[in-house]
N, C-alpha and C positions, 0 to 999 in steps of 0.2 A: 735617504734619497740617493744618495750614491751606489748603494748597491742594486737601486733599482736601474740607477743610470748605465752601471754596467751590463746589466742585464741585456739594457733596448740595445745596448751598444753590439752586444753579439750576433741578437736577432738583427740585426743592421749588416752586421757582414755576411750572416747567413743568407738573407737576400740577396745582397752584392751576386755572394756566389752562386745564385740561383738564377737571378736574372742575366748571369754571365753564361748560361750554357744553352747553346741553339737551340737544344730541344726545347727552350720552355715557350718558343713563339710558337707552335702546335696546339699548346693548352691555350687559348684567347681566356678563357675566365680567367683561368691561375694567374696568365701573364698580368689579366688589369687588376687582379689583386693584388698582387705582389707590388709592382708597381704603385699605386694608390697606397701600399702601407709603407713602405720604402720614400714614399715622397712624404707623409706622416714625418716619419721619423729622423729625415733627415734634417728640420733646424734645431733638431735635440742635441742631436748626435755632434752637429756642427760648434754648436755651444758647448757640450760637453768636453769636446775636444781641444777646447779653450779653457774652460776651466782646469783641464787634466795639464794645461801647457804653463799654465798661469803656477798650479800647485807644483808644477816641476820647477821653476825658475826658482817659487819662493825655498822649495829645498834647497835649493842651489845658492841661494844666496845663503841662509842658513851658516850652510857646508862652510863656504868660504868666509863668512864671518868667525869662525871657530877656529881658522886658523893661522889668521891674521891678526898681525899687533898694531899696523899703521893704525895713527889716529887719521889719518885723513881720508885712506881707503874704508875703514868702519862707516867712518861717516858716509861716503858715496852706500855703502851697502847698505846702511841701515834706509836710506832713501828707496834704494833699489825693494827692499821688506817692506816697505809704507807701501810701495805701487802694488808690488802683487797681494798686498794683502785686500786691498782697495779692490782690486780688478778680479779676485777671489767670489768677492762679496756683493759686489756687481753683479756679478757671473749668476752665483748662487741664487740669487733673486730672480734674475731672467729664467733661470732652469724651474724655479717652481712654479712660475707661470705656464710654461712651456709643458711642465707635467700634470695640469691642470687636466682632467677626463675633457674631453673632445665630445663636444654633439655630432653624433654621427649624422646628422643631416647638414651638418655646415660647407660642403663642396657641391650641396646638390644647385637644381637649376629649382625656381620659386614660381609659383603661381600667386597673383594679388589680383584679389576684390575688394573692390571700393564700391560702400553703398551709399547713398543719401540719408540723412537721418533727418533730426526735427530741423525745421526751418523750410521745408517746401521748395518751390523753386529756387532762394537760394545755396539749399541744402546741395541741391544737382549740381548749380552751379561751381563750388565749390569740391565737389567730387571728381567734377573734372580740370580743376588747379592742383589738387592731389596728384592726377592720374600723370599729368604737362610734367608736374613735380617728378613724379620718381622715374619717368621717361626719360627726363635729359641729364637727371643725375645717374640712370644703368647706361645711358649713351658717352658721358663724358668718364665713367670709369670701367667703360671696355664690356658691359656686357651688352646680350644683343634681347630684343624687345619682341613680341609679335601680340597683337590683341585676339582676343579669344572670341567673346562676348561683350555687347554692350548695347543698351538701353538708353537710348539719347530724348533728351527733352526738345523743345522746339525751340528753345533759349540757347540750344548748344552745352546745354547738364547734362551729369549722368546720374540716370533712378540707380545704375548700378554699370561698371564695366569689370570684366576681366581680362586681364593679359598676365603671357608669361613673359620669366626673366632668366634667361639663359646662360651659362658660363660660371669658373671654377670659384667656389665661394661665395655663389649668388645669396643663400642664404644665410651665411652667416653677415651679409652686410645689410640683411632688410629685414630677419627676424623681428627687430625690439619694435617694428613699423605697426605694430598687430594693437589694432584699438581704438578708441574715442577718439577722432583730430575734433577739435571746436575751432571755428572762425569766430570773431569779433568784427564785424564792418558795417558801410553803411550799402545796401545791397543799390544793384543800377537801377532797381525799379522801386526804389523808396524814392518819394517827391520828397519828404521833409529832412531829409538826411540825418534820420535816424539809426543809430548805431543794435544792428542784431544781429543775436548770436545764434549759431547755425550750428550741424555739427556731420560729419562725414564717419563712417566706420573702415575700417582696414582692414581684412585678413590676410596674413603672408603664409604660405602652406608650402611647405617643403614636394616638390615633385615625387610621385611615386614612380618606382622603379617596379617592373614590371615582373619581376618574382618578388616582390611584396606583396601586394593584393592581388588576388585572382579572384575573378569574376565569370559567377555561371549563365553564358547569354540567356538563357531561359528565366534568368530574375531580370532581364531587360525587356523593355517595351519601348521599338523604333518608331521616331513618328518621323515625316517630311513632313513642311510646313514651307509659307513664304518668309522671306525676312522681314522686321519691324523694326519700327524705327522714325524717326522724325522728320526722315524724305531720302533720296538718292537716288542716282541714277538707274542702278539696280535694284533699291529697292520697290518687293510685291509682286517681280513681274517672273520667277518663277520658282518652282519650290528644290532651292539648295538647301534650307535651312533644316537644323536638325534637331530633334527635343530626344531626349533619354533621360527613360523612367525609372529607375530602380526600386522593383516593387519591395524587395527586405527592408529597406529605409524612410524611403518614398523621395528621395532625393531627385530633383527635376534639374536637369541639366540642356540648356539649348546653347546652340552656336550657329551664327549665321554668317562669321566675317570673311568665309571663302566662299567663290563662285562656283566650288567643286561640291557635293553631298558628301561625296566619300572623303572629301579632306574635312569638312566641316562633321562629320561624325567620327574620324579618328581626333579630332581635335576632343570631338565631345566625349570619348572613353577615356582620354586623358585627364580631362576636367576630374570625371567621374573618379575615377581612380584615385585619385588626389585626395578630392573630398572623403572617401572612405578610407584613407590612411590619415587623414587627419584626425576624426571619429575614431579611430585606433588607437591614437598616439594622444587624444585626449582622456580617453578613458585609462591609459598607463598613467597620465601626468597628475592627474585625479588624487592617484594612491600615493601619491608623494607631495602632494601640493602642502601641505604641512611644513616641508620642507625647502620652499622654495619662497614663500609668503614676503619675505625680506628681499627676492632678486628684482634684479631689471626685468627680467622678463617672464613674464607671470602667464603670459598668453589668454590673458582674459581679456576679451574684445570687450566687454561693457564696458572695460576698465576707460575713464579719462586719460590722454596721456599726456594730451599738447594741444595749448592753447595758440592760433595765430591771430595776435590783435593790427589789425591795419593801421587806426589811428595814432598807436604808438611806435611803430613797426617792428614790434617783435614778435620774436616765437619764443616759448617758454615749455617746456618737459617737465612734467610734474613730477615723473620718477625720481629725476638726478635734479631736481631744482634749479636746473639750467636756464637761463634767459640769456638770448642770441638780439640785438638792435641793426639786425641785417635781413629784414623779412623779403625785400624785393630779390637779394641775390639769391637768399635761402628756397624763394617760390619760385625761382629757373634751374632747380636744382643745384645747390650749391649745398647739399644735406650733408658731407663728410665728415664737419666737422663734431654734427652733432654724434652721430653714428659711432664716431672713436670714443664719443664720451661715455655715449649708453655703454660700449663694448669693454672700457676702461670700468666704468663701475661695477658691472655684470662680475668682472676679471675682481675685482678686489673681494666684491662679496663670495663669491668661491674660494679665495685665500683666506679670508675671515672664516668663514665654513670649515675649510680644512687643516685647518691652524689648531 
């Protein structure tokens, strides 16, 4: 581990001095690569440089145990060896977290669809407590929201919406979101206050960058359309709305939530784009799932993840056998807590793995 740590340490200064000469704001790629790997490596580096500060004291103390007779300064030094050995081994641990392979899609900005599953109208319903959900929790931890798509019931559900989540990490904080949610409740339109269970689905998909997938427009088919939907002021009344067909896949993509066509069809290349790096990056994950069958995050949408029972007011995560008795804070987005847990176990089962 150490001599890998010295290694990043060099490529670290090697940066340094790259990003230090004028000329490299001329290359824009280079610069935001460099940068972007340089910002990587910088809480290694940082830690390591503690480690490297901790392993110089405990020499030192060492040194000067060796050539000391007081019994009383020994004794301070041997105390002084108990800390840095302590803060050694500390160290050591954070660093093999920290060397842990990185998802290269964990800085990107996320796209989430939420659809309605069994349970009907209150299926919708409940898809849009999801949607409130991961709304006020990307709002109260800095990142910024915009809706894509979406499909409103006349109850105020969603058959299905999309929005994206924009800013540094966004994925790495909603990845393990990808799956079964099921409700427990008693829905507003049960007269006998009967308790059923519903269930909403999640996919979180990493934003494609656009020298990722390339798209030949002649396997697209534009359509204009009017917007739909369960009433509003704009909607029906003229045609913004946009559908994209991707004949290689058959992938149907509409967006209607701008008044512009041209915004609402670069909206919908975006969509597009996404969806076919996901298809990309599932069929990589495929050949490796063998290996990952023990993580947090499996990326398998059928998969069950999280039960929310109203009557009891919990939420429970079937992955980490988590149970939270805070479902009201939890459904205004108060999700953080759960998120460190998923990302705490994810982290452990990779240390087990490479252990």
């Amino acid at each position: 581990m150490l001599e890998k740590l010295k290694e990043a340490e060099e490529k670290y200064i090697s940066i340094e001095n790259s990003l230090a000469d004028p000329n490299i704001f001329s290359d824009n790629e280079r610069y935001t690569s460099l940068m972007k790997e340089y910002k990587n490596l910088t809480p290694i580096i940082e830690k390591y440089r503690e480690y490297k500060k901790a392993a110089a004291d405990n020499e030192d103390a060492y040194s000067l145990l060796s050539e000391t007779h007081d019994a009383e300064m020994k004794e301070m030094i041997n105390a002084e060896l108990k800390d840095t050995r302590t803060r050694m081994d500390t160290l050591s641990e954070e660093l093999k977290i920290l060397l842990l392979p990185r998802d290269e899609n964990d800085d990107k900005n996320v796209m989430v669809e939420i659809r309605s599953g069994a349970g009907g109208e209150e299926a919708a319903l409940f898809a849009a407590v999801l949607y409130r959900m991961y709304t006020m929790y990307a709002e109260s931890a800095g990142f910024k929201t915009s809706l894509m798509n979406a499909n409103e019931t006349e109850l105020g559900g969603f058959k299905e919406v999309t929005f994206m989540i924009e800013g540094d990490g966004a994925y790495s904080r909603f990845k393990f979101e990808s799956g079964v949610h099921r409700v427990q409740r008693v829905p507003e339109t049960e007269s006998q206050g009967r308790i059923q269970t519903s269930t909403a689905t999640v996919a979180v998909l990493p934003e494609a960058e656009d020298i990722a997938i390339e798209i030949n427009p002649a396997d697209i088919i534009i359509e204009s359309c009017k917007s739909s939907g369960a009433g509003g002021q704009h909607i029906n009344k003229t045609e913004s709305a946009v559908r994209l067909t991707h004949k290689p896949t058959g992938i149907v993509i509409e967006c209607q939530e701008e008044r512009s066509q041209f915004k609402n069809k670069d909206k919908a290349l975006k969509m597009l784009k996404t969806k076919l790096l996901d298809i990309k990056t599932t069929e990589q994950n495929e050949k490796i799932a063998s290996d990952r069958k023990n993580q947090v995050g499996t990326g398998d949408r059928s998969e069950r993840i999280r039960t929310y029972n109203y009557p009891q007011g919990r939420i429970t995560d079937h992955r980490i056998g988590l149970t939270l008795y805070s479902l009201e804070s939890f459904l205004n987005g108060n999700i953080g807590a759960m998120i460190d847990a998923l990302i705490t176990a994810d982290t452990a089962e990779k240390l087990k793995s490479n252990s």
